[in-house]
N, C-alpha and C positions, 0 to 999 in steps of 0.2 A: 731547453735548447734556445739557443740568442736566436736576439728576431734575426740578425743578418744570416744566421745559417737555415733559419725559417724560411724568409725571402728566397732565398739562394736555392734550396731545397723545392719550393714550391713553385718558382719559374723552373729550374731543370724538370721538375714533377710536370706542366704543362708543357713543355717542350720535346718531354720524355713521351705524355701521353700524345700529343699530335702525331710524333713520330710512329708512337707507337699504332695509333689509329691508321694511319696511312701503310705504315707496313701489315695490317691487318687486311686493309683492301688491297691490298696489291698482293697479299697472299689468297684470297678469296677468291679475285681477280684472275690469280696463276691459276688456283684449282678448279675454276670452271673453264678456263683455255683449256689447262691438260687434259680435263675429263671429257670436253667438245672433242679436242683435237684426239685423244683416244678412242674416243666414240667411234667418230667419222673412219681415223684408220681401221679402226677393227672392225668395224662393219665394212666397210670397202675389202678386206684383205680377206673377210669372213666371205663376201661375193664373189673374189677372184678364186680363193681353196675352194668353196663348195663347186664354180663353176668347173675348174679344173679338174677335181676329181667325178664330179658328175662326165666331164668330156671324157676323163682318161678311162670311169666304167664304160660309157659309152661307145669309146673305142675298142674295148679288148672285148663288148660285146660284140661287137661291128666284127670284130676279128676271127670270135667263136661262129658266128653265123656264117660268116663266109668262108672258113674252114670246112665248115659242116654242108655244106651245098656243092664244095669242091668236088668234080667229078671223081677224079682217082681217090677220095675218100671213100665217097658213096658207093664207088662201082665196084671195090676190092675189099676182102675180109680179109686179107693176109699178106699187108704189104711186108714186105724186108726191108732190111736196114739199109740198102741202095734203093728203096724204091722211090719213083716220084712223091708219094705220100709221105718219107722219113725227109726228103729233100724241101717238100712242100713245110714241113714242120717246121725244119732245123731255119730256113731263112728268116721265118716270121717269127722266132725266137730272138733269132739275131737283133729285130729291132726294138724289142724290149726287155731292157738291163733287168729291171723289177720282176719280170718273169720267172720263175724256176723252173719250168716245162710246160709243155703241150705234150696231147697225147687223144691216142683216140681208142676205144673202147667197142667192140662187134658184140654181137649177139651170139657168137659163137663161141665166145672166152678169150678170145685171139685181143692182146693188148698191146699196142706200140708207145711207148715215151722216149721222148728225145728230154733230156734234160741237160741246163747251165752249170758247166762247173767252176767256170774259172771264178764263180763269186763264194764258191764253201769253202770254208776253213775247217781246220780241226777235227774230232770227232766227224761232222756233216761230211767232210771230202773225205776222210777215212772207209767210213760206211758205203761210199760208193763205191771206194775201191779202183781197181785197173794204173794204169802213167800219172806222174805227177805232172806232166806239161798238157795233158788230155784238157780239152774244154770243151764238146760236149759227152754225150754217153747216149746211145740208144738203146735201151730194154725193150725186147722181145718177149712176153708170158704167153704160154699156149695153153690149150686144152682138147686131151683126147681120150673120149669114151668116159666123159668126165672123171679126170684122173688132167694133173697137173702137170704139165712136162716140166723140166727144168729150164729157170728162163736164161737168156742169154741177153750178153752186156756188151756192146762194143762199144771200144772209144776212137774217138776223133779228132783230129788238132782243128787252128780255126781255120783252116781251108776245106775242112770234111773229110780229109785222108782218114783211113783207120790207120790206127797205132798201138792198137789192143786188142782183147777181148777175155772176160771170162766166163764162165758157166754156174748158176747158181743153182742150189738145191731147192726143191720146191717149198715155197713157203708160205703155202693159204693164199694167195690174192688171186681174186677171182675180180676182174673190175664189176662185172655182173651184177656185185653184192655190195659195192660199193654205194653210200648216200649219193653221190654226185652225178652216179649214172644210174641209179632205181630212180631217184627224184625229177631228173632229167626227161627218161623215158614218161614217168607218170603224169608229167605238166605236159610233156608235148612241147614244149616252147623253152629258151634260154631262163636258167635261175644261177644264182649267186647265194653260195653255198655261206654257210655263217664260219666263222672264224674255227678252224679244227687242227689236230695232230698228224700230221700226214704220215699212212703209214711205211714211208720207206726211211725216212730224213728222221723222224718223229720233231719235225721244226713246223710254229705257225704257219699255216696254211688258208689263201680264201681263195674260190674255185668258182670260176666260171663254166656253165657245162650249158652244150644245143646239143638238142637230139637230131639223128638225120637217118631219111628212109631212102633209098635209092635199090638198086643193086644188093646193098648191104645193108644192114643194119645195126646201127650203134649211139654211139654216143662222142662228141669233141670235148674234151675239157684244157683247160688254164690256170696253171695254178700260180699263185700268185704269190709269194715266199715273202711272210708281215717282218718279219725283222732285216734281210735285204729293202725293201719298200720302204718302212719308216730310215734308212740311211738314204737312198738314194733319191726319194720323192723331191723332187724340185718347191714341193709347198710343202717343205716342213719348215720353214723357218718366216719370218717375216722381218725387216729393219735388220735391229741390232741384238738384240738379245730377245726378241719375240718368238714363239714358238706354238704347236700347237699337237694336240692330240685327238684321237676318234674311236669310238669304242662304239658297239654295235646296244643294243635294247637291253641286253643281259650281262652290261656291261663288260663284255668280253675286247679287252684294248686290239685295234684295228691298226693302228698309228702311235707309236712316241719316241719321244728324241732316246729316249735311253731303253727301246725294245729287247735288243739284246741283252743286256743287264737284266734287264726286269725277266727276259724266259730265262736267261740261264738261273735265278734265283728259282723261277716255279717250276722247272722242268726235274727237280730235284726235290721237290715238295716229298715231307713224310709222308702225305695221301696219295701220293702219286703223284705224276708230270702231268702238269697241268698248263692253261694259256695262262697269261698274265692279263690281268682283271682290273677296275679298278679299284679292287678291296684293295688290291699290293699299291697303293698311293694315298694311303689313308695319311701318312705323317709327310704330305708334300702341300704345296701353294695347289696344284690340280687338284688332290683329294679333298681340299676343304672347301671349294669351288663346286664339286661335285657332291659332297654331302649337306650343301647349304640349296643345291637349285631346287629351285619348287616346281621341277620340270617346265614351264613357260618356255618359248620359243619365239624371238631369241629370250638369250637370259642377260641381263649386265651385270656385275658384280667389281666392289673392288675393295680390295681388304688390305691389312699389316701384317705380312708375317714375320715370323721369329726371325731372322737376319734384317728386322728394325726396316724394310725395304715396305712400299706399299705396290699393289702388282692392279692390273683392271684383267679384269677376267669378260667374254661373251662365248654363251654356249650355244649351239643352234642345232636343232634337231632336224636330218634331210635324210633323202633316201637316196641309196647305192645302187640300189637294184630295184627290178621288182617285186622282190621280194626279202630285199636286207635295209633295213634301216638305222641309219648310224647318227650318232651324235659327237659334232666338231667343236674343241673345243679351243680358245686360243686365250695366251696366257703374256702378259707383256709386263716390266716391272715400271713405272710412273716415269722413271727419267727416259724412257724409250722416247717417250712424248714432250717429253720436259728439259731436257738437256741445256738447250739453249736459253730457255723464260729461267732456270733453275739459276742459272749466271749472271741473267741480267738482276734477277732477284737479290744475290747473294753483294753485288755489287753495290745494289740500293741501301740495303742493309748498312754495307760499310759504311756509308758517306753519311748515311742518319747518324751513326755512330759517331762517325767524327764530326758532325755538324753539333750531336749533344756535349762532344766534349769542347770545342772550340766555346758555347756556349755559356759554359760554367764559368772563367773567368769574366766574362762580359756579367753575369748575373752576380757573381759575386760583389765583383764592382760597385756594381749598383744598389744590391743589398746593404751592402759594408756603409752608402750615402746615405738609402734611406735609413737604415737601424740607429744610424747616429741621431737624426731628429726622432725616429718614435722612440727613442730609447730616453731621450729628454724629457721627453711627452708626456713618455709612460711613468717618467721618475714625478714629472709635476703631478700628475694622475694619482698616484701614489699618494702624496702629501695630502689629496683630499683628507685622507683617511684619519689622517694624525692631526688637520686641522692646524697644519703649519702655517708661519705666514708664505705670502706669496713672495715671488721675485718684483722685481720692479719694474720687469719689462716682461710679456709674452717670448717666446719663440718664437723666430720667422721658421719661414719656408717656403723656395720656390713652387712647391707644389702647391696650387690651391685649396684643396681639400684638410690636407696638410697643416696648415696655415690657417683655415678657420677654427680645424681640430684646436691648435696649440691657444689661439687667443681665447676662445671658447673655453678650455681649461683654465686657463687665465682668470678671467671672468670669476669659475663657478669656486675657485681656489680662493681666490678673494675674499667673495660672499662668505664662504663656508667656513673661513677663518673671520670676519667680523663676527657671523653671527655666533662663533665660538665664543666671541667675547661678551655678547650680550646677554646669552645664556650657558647655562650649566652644560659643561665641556659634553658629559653624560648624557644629556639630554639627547646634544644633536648628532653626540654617536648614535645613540639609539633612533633618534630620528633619520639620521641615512641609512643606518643596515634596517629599517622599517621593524625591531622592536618595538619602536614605542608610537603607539598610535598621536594621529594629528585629529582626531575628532576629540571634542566636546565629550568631558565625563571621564570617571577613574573609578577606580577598582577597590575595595578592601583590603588595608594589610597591615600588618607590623613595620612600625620603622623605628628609628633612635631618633630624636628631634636634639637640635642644637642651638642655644639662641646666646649670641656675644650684645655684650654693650659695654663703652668707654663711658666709664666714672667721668662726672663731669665736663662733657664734650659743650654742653653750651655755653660755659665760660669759657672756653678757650675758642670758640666758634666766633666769639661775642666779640676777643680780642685782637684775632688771627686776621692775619690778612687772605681776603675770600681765596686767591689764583696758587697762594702757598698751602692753606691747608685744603688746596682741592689736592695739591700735588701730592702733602704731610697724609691726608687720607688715604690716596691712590697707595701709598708705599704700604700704608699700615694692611689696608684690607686684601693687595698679593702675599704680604707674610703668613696673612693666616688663614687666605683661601691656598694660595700651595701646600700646606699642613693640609687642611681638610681635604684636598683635592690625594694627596699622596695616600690617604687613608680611606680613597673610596668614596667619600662622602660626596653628595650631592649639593652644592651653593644652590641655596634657593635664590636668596633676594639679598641686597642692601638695602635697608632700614634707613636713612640717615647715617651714624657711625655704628649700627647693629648690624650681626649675618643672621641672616637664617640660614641652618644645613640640615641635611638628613641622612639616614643610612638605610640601605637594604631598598630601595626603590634610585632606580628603573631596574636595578640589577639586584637579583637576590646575594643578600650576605649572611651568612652562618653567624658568623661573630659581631655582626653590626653594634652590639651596646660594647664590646673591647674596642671597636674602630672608635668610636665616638666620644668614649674617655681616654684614647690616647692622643687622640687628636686635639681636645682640650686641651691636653697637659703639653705638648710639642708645640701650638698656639700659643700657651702662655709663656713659652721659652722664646719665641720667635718675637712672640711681642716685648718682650724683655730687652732682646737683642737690637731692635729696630728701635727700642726705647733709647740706648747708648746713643745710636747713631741720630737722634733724635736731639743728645742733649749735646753730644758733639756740635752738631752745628746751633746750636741756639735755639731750638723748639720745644715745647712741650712735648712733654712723655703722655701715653694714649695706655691707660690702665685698663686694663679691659675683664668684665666678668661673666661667667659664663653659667649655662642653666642647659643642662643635660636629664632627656624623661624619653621609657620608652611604652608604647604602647600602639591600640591600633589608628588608625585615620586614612583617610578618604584618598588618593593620590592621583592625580590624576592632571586633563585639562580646564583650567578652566579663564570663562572669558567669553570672549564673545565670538562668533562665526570670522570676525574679522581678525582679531588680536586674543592673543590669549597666552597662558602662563602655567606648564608645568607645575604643578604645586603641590602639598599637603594641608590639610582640613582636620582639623579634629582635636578633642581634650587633648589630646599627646602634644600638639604644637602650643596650645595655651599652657598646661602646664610648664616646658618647658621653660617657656617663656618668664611665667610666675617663680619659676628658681631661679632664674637669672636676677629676677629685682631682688630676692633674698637676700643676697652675697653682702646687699649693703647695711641690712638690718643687723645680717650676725659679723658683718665684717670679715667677710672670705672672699675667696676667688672663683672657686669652683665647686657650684650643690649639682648633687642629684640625685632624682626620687629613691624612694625604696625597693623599687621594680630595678632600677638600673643596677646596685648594689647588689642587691640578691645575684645576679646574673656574673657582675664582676669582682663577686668579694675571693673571689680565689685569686683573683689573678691583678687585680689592685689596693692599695692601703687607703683607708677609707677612716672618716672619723663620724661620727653620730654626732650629727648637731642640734636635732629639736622636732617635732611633733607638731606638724603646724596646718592651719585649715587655708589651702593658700586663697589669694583674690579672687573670687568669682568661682569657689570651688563650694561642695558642699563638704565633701569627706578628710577627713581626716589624712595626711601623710609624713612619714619618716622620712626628714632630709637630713644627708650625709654631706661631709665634702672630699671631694677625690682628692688626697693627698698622692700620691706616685704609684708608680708600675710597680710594682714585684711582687713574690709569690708571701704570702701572708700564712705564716704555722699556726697561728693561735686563731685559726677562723671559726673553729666550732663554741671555743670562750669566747662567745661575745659578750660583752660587759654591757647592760641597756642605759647606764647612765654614759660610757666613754664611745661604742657602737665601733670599738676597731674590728678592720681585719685583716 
């Protein structure tokens, strides 16, 4: 990727991240506002339900007790459906919608209920039977000689007139034997019966009952009908879509938005009709609320559910009675709390949005300026590498950093191109990619050694004029250092008009004795050629001969701590050396040992020149001359007097 789309990229990438950081607080930010501000309401709205419904037990107990103390209750076992006591009933029904009846219960079997109709539907107003304008119904049950009379039903509009009645056949109910009035009689004192099937409606039922002794004796009760109650409760709902439910110890639902639903599903149960629990909310936002609380009081909880919505849940455990204890739960979805931060949120977002995209051209901009100098830069940077010359001038740049970068390059571009020329190209590649060590001492190995000399240079040294044949040299020793240099080979040194070269150090070569006789033989063409141009303009020709040997030697640094010279050490550089002076004895161009040959008699034509013990040598050696490149048939006949192959 270009720097400019680098640049480009890596400012949006920190302007993307700021934004993005800051949209991460200000979401952190939202979620401890909503989770506060859910807190606070749900617990404020958890004080106002629990207090309300603690006041509204409290009243309907207020209600039972003072029923129960009523003279004309206490002092009659057998009021009638005009008595003070049905009249007494029927008013204080009047002012509680939630109600489904009042009723009172003797110790003689003698049972009065006045009960609400105008809130039954269906099946429930069915079963009660009589006028469909009737609103309420008075039931009369007797008992004589224990034996059950047939009880009687009247109905009433909402002024009290009757406008009905029927007669029903006896059918077991004894209130006597009823929980609400054994339990009642047994405490002595008001209870609140737990969540049951009533048996007239067979519809949820929770019953307030006070025993009363007077005159009579009996029992008051209130029944209190949960699925009219969870619609009409004034604390069933909280805000906007808040809500809340109650279920007693044994989980039996007390309270929920969708009560009806829920019994009409259990009341139809293959086990039987049953209340609705909170087993029957196991696949809802409340049942998983409910199967996670670790009972604790309160609880807070707030989760994801499947419609991707996240909801706060607080549950709290209180008591209804003195003897019913329920658990309130309330259930709100995150934007109940959040609505408005949820807006300001979504609005911030935008404007970061477009504040990244307004941004992009502005970085690009600038990108596209800066890329143009590092792109410079980086191209002089580059040329370290190839050891090109430098330009003539540095790169500016307004930026300062910038601007000491480029002259800086400059500088090191320079350097690293003179000192290219002072030494072996090789060298100081390996001396940058740190190949080749800058300490003192070398290593053992194989190399090809290469030694040139111009036939009679000091005559012509002698007549030349010094500023021409420095130039006349200059031309001769790039003709034959680019030959050596294309073949690998490493320029050790100028001698006066001599090279020294080598192969297979600093860089290993497989073929280094074929580099080093072709390099000879491409030298000696090059020098031919520059010969021309030599006699063209009126200079001497520069004959040049050459002494090719391979073997091992020392390679390495050597010199002093201060200065010092890449070099090779060893017989392999003196001999080669000793076949270079050869050339002039047997009158050739190019010898080389018996070691070189052996290596390259396949692949160059070679002649056998002599047996010769060279200078400063003890041992005996086979000098050849390399005549040309190519593949040689007759290599296994070699002839010891001709030495082709």
């Amino acid at each position: 990727m270009s720097f400019r789309l680098t640049l480009t990229a890596c400012v949006m990438f920190m302007i993307g991240l700021l934004a993005a950081l800051l949209i991460v607080v200000q979401v952190l930010t939202l979620d401890l506002v909503t989770k506060d501000a859910a807190t606070s309401t749900m617990d404020a709205t958890s004080r106002s339900t629990v207090s309300s419904l603690q006041l509204q037990v409290e009243m309907l107990s207020r209600m039972s007790r003072s029923l129960a103390f009523t003279p004309v209750i206490m002092n009659s076992s057998d009021p009638g459906d005009a008595s003070p006591t049905a009249g007494l009933i029927r008013g204080n029904l009047a002012q509680w919608p939630a109600l489904d009846s009042i009723y009172v219960g003797y110790d003689n079997g003698y049972w009065l209920q006045v009960q609400r109709l105008d809130g039954l539907k269906g099946v429930q107003r069915e079963r009660v039977g009589g006028p469909a304008d009737a609103v309420y119904a008075t039931t009369i049950t007797q008992w004589a000689g224990g034996e059950e009379l047939p009880t009687t039903r009247i109905f009433l509009d909402k002024d009290g007139n009757r406008i009905g009645q029927i007669e029903i056949p006896p059918r077991g109910y004894d209130a006597r034997e009823r929980n609400w009035y054994m339990n009642a009689r047994k405490a002595g004192h008001l209870i609140t019966s737990a969540p049951y099937l009533s048996f007239n409606l067979g519809v949820p039922m929770l019953t307030f009952s006070v025993p009363f002794d007077g005159n009579a004796h009996g029992v008051v009760g209130l029944d209190l009908k949960l699925d009219n109650y969870s619609r009409s409760a004034p604390i069933m709902k909280f805000g906007k879509n808040g809500y809340l439910l109650i279920f007693d110890d044994q989980g039996t639902l007390i309270v929920h938005p969708n009560y009806p639903a829920l019994f009409a599903q259990t009341s139809v149960d293959a086990a039987g009709p049953r209340l609705p629990s909170t087993i029957d909310l196991r696949d809802t936002v409340e049942g998983r609320v409910i199967a996670e609380w670790d009972k604790s009081s309160p609880y807070r909880h707030k989760l994801t559910w499947k419609d991707g919505r996240e909801y706060f849940a607080r549950l709290e455990t209180i008591a209804l009675g003195p003897n019913l204890a329920a658990s309130v739960l309330l259930i709100a979805p995150e934007d109940e709390f959040a609505a408005g931060i949820r807006e300001l949120d979504r609005k911030a977002r935008m404007i970061a949005l477009l504040a990244c995209l307004l941004f992009i051209p502005a970085a690009w901009i600038f990108g596209t300026r800066m890329s143009t100098t590092i792109r410079d830069i980086t191209g002089e940077a580059a040329r370290l590498q190839t050891m090109a010359p430098p330009p003539l001038h540095a790169i500016g740049s307004a930026i300062k950093e910038l601007d000491i970068l480029a002259r800086t390059i400059h500088k090191s571009q320079r350097a690293i191109w003179l000192f290219s020329r002072l030494a072996p190209r090789a060298i100081v590649s390996g001396v940058l990619d740190n190949s080749i060590s800058t300490e003192l001492g070398g290593i053992r190995q194989e190399i090809t050694a290469l030694f040139t000399d111009v036939r009679g240079f000091t005559t012509i040294a002698e007549d030349a004029d010094p500023d021409v044949l420095m130039q006349q040299t200059s031309r001769y020793f790039t003709a034959l250092t680019d030959v050596i240099l294309l073949q690998g080979g490493t320029v050790d040194k100028f001698i006066g008009d001599a090279v020294m070269a080598f192969w297979n150090a600093p860089n290993p070569q497989g073929d280094h004795c074929e580099r080093a006789c072709r390099a000879a033989l491409q030298a000696k063409a090059a020098n031919e050629a520059v010969n021309r141009q030599f006699e063209a303009e009126g200079l001497p020709s520069f004959f040049t001969r050459f002494g090719i040997h391979v073997g091992e030697a020392v390679v390495g640094n050597l010199g002093s701590s201060e200065r010092m010279n890449y070099t090779a050490l060893g017989n392999v550089v003196n001999l080669a050396a000793r076949l270079e002076g050869l050339n002039k004895q047997y009158d050739t161009q190019i010898l080389v040992s018996e070691s070189v040959y052996m290596r390259v008699r396949q692949s160059f034509r070679c002649r056998f020149v002599d047996t010769v013990v060279a200078k400063g040598m003890a041992a005996e050696t086979r000098v050849y001359e390399l005549l040309e490149e190519g593949l040689n048939e007759e290599v296994d006949a070699i002839d010891a007097d001709e030495g082709r192959c």
